[in-house]
C-alpha positions as CSV (number, residue, x, y, z in Angstrom):
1,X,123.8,-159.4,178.3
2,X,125.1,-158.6,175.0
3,X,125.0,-161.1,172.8
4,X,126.8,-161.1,169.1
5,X,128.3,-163.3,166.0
6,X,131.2,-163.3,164.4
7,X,132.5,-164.8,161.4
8,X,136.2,-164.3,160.1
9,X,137.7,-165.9,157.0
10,X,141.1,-164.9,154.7
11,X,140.4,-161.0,153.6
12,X,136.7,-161.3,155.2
13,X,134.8,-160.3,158.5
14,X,131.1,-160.3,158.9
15,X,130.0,-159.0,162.6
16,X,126.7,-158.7,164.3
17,X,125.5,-157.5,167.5
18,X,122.8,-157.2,169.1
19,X,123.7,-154.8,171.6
20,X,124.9,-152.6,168.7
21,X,122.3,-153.9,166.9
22,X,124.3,-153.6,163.7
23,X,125.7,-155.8,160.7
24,X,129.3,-154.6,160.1
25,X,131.6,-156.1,157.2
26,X,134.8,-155.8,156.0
27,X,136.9,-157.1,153.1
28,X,140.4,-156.7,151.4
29,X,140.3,-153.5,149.4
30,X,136.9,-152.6,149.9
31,X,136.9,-151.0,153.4
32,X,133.9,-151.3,155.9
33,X,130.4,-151.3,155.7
34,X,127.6,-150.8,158.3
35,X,124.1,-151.5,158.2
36,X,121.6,-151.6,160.9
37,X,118.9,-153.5,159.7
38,X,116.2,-153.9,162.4
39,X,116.2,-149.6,162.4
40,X,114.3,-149.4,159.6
41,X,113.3,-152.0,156.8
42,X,110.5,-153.0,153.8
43,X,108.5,-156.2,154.9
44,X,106.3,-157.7,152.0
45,X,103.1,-158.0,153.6
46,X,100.5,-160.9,152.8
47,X,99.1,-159.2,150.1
48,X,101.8,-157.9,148.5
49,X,102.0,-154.1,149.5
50,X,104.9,-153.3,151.5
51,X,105.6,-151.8,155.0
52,X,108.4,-149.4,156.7
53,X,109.2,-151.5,159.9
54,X,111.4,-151.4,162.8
55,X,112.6,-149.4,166.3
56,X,113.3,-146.5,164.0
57,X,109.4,-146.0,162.7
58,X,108.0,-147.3,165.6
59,X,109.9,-144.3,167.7
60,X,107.9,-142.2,165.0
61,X,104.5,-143.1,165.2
62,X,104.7,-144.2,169.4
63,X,105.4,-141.0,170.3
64,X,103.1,-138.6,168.7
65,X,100.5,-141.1,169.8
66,X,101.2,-141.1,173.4
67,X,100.6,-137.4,174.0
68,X,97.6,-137.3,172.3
69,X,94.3,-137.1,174.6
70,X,92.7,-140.5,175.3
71,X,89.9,-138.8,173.3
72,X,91.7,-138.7,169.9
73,X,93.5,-141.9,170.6
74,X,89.6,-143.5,170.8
């Protein structure tokens, strides 16, 4: 199931998907734009450092982890 939003108004279109899982907009004279904000993002954490979130560094660090030996993983 793909499930998505769209909102279009004169000269405006904002479109999300989560399939795509993608923010596009588009306005009169300025062209497109594409963001895809749950790749990669800053999260303020409770005391006040940030963190680099999201599928994108998760693929980073999952991987590498899961072919270590159980040993190094311990």
């Amino acid at each position: 199931m793909n499930q998505g939003h769209e909102v279009v108004v004169p000269d405006r279109e904002v479109e999300s998907d989560q399939q795509y899982r993608g923010f596009r907009w588009w306005n009169k004279g300025g062209g497109s734009r594409t963001s895809n904000n749950h790749f990669t993002r800053d999260v303020l954490r409770a005391d006040g450092t940030k963190a680099y979130v999201g599928c994108g560094a998760d693929s980073l660090t999952v991987g590498p982890v899961a072919i270590l030996p159980c040993e190094v993983r311990r």
